[in-house]
N, C-alpha and C positions, 0 to 999 in steps of 0.2 A: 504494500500500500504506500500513500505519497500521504505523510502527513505535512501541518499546516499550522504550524503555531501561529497566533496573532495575539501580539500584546502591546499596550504602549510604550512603555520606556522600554531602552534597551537592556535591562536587568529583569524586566516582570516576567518573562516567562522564565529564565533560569529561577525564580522564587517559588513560580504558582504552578509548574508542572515540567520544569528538566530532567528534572528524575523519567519520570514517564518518558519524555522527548528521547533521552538518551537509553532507553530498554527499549521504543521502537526501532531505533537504531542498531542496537545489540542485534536487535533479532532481523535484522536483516532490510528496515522498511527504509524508505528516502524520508528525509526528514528537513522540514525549512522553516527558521525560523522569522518571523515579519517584526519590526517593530512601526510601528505609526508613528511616533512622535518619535525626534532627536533625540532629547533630553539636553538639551543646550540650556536648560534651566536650573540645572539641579546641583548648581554648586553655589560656595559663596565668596571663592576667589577667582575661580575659572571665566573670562568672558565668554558666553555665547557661541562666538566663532568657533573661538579655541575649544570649548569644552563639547561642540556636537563634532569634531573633528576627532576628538581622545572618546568620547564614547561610540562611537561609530566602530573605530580601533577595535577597542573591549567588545563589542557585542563580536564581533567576527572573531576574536580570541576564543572567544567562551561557545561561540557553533562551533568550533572545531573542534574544541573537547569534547562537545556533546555526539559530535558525529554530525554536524547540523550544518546547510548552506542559509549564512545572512543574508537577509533582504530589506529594504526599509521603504517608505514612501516620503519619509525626511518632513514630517508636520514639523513645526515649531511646539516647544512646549505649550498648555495652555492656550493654545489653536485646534485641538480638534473639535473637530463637529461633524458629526453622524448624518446632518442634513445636506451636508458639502459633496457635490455632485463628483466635483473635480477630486477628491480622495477617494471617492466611491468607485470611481473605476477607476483610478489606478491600480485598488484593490482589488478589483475584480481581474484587472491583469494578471496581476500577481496569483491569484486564485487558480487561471488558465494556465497560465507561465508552470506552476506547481503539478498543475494534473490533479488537485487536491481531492483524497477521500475522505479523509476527517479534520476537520479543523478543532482545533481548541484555544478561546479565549477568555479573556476577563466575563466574569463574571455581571450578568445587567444590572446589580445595585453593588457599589464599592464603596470605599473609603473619599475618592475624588471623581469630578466631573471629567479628565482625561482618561481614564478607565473605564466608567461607561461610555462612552461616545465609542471608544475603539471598538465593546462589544457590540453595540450596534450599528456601526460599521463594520465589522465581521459579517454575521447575520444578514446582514444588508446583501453587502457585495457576493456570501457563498450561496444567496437567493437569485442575482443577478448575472453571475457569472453562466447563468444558460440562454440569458435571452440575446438570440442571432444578431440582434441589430445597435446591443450594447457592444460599444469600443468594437465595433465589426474586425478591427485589423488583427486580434486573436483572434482566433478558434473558439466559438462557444464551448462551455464545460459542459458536460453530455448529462449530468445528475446534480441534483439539490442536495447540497455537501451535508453528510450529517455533523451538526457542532457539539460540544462540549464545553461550560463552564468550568474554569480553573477555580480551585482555592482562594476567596479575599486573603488581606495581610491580615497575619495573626488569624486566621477563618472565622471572624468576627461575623453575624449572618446569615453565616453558609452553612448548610447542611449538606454532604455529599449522600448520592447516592449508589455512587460507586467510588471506587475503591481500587488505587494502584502498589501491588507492593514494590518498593522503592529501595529497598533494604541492603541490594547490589549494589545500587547505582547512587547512595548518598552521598560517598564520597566524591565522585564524579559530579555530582550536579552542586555541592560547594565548592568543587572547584572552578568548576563554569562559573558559579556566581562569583568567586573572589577575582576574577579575569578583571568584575568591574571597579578597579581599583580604584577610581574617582569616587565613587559611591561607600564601599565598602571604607577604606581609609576613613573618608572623611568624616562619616557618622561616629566609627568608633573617636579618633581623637577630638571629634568637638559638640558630637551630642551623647557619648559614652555610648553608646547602644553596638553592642560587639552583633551586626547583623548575618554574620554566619553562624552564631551560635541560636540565634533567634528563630533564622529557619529553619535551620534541627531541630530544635526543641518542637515547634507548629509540623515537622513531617513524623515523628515521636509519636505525640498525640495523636495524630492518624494513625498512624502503626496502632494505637492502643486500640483505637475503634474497632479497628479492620485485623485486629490478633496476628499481626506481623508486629518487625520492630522499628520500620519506617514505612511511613506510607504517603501519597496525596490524592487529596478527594476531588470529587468532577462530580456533578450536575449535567446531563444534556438537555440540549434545547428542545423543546417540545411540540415543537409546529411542524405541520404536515409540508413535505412527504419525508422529514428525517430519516425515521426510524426502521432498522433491520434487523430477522432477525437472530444477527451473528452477534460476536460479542466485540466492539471495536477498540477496547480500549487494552493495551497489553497484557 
């Protein structure tokens, strides 16, 4: 299968489902990870320029541990919008470009308004990517992508209904995350929060749920014609 991460920042899907990303990998699947926004925002000495140029860097660092090829549509932080025509199908490019069978994204109710817009842009575009006459110069996608919610931060919300064991692949998927050293650095030395012990701790707690000793959780999307019925998540 051709999976399909879509997350906003260039860190959120290594937080809310690398694990997962990197065991379809293991087992043989194409895997690409999207991010929508730069994250040229996210620092508080980095300008702009500079810092979507070093996390761009980091995201393609941390797919390639994962097993994973980068992709981005390069939003500005704090500019996405779900109703923006012009991200919608680049998205949907990306979606053709990919071949995608399953995609997995943010979650429709999160911690910020850039995480949902991306899932609804998700949604959107693996709805749109069959219609012949959208961005005609791909190839329509031949099927209605089944989706997948990731984990909110901290799973604040969220209740999964499935269930990834993760257990092989943690070490692997904090390494992907430490890839984004802008991020990871900077929390620890000036807001103390050590964020790779954070997302252990939140894949832990899944593991408790789910009677493994790491895990993360997923929700899928519920709207017709999703659903099949194999089992798609690893």
């Amino acid at each position: 299968m051709n999976i399909l991460g879509i997350g906003c920042h260039p860190d959120d899907l290594e937080v809310g489902c690398g694990g997962t990303l990197a065991k379809y990998a293991k087992q043989g699947h194409k895997v690409f990870m999207c991010h929508i926004a730069n994250g040229d925002l996210g620092h508080m000495v980095h300008m702009p320029p500079k810092l979507r140029a070093i996390r761009d860097k980091e995201a393609k660092k941390a797919a390639a541990v994962i097993g994973a090829e980068s992709l981005t549509i390069d939003v500005g932080d704090a500019m996405v919008e779900a109703g923006d025509k012009g991200y919608r199908d680049k998205l949907v490019e990306i979606v053709r470009y990919t071949k995608a069978d399953v995609v997995i994204t943010h979650n429709n109710e999160d911690y910020m308004r850039d995480h949902e817009q991306s899932s609804r842009l998700a949604v959107d575009a693996s709805f749109c990517c069959t219609l012949p006459h959208l961005v005609p110069e791909r190839q329509r996608h031949p099927m209605f992508v089944p989706v997948f919610y990731m984990d909110t931060l901290a799973g604040i919300g969220f209740i999964p209904t499935e269930y990834v064991d993760i257990t092989d692949e943690i070490e692997q998927k904090l390494e992907a995350l430490a890839c984004h050293e802008s991020q990871v650095k900077w929390m620890l030395e000036h807001d103390h929060i050590d964020f790779l012990d954070f997302v252990r701790t939140c894949n832990k707690y899944r593991g408790l749920q789910s009677n493994c000793l790491y895990a993360e959780g997923f929700r899928q999307y519920a709207g017709w014609p999703r659903f099949v019925t194999k089992r798609l998540l690893p």
